[in-house]
C-alpha positions, 0 to 999 in steps of 0.5 A: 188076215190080208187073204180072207179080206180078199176073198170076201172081196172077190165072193161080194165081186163075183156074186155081181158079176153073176147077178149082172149077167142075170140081166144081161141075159133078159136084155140080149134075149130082148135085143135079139128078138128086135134083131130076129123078126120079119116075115123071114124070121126063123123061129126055131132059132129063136125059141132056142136062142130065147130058152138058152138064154133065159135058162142061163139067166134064171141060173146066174140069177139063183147063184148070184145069192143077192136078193135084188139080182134074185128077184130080178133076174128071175122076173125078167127072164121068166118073162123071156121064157114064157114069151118064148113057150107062146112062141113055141106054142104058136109055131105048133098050132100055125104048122099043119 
């Protein structure tokens, strides 16, 4: 009986831990953007950096199973991917 309770337990743990990371993922794609930019920024590296990370994400956001990490995790990192597509867009329409 100890033992099942234990793994309720540790899926409710994990499925925070997964739906945290969700955020945190938006959050560092935020902070790295702040860190990143300047006339000297390579933007390559933080297209790939914004996609990864949104990617990663939307990911732990859909494994996660709890609704609010759900919704959430996918509006914030959606956000990050489509800024990072404007990104990507901009870069191909500046270079010759």
């Amino acid at each position: 009986m100890v033992g099942k309770e234990v793994a309720i337990l540790n899926k409710k743990k994990t499925k925070n831990i997964l739906g945290t990371l969700s955020i945190l993922a938006a959050v560092i794609s935020v902070i790295s953007f702040f860190i990143m930019r300047g006339p000297n920024a390579n933007l390559t590296v933080g297209i790939s950096v914004f996609t990864v990370l949104s990617v990663l994400g939307i990911i732990f956001a859909i494994i996660s199973k709890k609704l609010w990490f759900v919704i959430i995790g996918i509006l914030l990192n959606g956000l990050v991917l489509v800024f990072a597509y404007f990104l990507l867009l901009a870069v191909g329409i500046s270079e010759p």
